[in-house]
LUMFI-102661 format. One record per residue: residue number from 1; x, y, z of N, C-alpha, C in turn. Coordinates in steps of 0.05 Angstrom, whole numbers, plus 32768, in hexadecimal, padded with zeros to 4 digits. Example, Ala and Ser with C-alpha at 12.3 -4.5 7.8 and 13.67 -1.06 7.14 Angstrom:
// residues 2
<1,<8108,7F8E,809C>,<80F6,7FA6,809C>,<8108,7FBE,809C>>
<2,<8101,7FD3,808E>,<8111,7FEB,808F>,<8102,8001,809D>>
This chain:
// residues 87
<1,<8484,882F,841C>,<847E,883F,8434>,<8494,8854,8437>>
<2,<848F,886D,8437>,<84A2,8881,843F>,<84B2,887F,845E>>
<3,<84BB,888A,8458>,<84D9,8891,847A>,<84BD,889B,8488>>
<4,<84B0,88B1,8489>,<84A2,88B9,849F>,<8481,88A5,84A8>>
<5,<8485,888E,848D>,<8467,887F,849C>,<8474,886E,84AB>>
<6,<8491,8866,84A6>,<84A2,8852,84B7>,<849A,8859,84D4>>
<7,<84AE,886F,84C8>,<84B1,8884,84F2>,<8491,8884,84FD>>
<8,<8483,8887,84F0>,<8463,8888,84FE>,<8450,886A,8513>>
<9,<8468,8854,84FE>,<8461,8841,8505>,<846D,8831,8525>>
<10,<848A,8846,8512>,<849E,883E,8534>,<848F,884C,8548>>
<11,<847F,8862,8542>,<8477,886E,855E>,<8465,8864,8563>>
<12,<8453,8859,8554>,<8439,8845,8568>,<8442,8834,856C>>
<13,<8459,8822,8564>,<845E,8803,857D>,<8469,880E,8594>>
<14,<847E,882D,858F>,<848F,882E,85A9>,<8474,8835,85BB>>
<15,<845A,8845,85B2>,<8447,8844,85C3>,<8437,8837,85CB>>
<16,<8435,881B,85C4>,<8430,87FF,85D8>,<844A,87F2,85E8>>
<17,<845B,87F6,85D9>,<846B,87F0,85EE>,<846A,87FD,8607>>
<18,<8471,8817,8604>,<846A,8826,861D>,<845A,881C,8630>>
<19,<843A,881D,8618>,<8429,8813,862A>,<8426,87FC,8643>>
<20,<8436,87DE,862F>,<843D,87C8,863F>,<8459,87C4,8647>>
<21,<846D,87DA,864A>,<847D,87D6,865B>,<846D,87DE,8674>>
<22,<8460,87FA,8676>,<844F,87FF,868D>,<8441,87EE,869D>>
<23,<842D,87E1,8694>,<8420,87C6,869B>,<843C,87B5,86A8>>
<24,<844E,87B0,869B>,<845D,879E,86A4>,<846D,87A8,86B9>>
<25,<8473,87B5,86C6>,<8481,87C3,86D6>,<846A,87BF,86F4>>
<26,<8453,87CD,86E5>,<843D,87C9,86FE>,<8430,87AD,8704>>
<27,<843C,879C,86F5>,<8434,8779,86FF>,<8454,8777,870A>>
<28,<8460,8785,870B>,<8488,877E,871A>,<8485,8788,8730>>
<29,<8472,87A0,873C>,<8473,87B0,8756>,<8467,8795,8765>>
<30,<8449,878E,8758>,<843F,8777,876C>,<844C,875D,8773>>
<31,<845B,8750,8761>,<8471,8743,8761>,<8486,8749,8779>>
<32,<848E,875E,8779>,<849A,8767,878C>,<848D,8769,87B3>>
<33,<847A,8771,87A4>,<8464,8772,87CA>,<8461,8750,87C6>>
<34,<8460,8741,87B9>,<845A,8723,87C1>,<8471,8720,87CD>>
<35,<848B,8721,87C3>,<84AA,8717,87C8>,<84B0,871F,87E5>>
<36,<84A5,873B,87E5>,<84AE,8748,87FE>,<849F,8738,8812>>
<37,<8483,8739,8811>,<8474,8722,8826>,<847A,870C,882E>>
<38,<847E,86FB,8818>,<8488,86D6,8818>,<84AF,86DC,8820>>
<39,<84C2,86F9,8823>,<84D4,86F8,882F>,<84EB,86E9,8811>>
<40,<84DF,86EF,87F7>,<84EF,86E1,87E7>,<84FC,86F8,87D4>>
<41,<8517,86F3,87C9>,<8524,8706,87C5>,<8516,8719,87A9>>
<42,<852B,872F,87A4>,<851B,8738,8787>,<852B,871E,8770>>
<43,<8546,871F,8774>,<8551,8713,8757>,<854C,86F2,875E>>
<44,<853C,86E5,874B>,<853F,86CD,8747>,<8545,86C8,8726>>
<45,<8565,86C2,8728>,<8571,86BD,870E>,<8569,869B,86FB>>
<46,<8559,868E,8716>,<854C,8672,8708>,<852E,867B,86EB>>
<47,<8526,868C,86FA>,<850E,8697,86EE>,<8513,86A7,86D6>>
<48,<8528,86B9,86D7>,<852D,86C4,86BD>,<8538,86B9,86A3>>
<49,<8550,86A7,86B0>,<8559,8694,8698>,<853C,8684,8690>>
<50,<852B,867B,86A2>,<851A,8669,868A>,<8508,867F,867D>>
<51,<8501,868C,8682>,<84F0,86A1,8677>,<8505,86AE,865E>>
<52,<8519,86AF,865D>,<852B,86BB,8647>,<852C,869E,8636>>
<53,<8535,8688,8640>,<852F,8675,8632>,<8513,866E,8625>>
<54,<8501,866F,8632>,<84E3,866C,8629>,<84E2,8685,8612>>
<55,<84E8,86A0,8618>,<84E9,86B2,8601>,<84F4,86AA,85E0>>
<56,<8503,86A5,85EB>,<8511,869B,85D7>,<8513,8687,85C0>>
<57,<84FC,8677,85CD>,<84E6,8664,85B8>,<84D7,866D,85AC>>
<58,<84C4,8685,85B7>,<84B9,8692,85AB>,<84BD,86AC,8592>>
<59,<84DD,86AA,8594>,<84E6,86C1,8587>,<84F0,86BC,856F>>
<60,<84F4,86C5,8553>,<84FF,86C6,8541>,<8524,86C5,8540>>
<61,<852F,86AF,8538>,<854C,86A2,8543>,<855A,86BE,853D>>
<62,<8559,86CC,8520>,<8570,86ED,851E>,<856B,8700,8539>>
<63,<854A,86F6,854C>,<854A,870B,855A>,<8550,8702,8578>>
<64,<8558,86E9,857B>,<855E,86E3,858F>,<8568,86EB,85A4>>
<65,<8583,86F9,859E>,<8596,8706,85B1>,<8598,8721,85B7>>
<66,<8583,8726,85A2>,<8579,8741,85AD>,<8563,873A,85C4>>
<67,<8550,8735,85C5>,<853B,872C,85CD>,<854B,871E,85F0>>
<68,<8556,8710,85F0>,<8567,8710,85FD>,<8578,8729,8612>>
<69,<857D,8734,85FD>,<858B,8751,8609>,<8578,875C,8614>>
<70,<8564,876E,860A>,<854A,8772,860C>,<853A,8770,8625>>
<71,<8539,874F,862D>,<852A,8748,8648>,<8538,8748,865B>>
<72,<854F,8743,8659>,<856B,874A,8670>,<856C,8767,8674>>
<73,<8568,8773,8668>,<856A,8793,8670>,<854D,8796,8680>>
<74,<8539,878D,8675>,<851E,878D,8688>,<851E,877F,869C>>
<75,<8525,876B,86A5>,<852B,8761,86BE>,<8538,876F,86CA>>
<76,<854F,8781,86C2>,<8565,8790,86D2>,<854C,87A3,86E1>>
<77,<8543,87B1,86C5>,<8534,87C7,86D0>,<851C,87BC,86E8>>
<78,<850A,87A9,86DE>,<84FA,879F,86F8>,<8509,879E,8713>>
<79,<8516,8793,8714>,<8527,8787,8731>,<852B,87A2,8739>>
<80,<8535,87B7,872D>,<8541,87CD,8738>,<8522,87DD,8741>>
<81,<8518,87DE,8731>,<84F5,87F0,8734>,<84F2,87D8,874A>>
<82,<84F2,87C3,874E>,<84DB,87B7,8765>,<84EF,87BA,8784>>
<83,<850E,87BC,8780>,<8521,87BF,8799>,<8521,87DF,8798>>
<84,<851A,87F3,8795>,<8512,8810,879B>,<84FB,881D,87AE>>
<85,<84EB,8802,87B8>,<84D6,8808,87C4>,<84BC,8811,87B3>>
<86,<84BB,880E,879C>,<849C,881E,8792>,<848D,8810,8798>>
<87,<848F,87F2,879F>,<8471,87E3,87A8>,<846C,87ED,87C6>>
């Protein structure tokens, strides 16, 4: 495979990703209008460790700590998108 069918390829996963970071962000707003209703905070750090841990079974062991890195930066970003008011 050449350098440019590579790059072609990187650009259609980064364009599902896109896609389902989007989706995922808009199931974090409603998340957020539930929390705000029931009066419960944005950060629950019980929920992320098992979900990073649960990832993590599912993941390939060289890619672990990326994957790791990865969802910790997406939690950063959720919490921050759902404490900004967009829901």
């Amino acid at each position: 495979m050449s350098l440019e069918e590579y790059r072609k390829e990187i650009d259609r996963i980064d364009g599902e990703i896109l896609r389902l970071f989007h989706e995922r962000m808009d199931i974090a707003t409603k998340i957020a209008q539930y929390k705000k209703e029931k009066g419960l905070p944005i950060l629950q750090p019980q929920r992320e460790e098992e979900k990073l841990q649960a990832l993590a079974k599912l993941c390939r062991e060289d890619l672990q700590p990326y994957v790791r890195e990865l969802y910790m930066q997406m939690f950063a970003l959720s919490r921050r998108y759902q404490g900004e008011g967009k829901p």
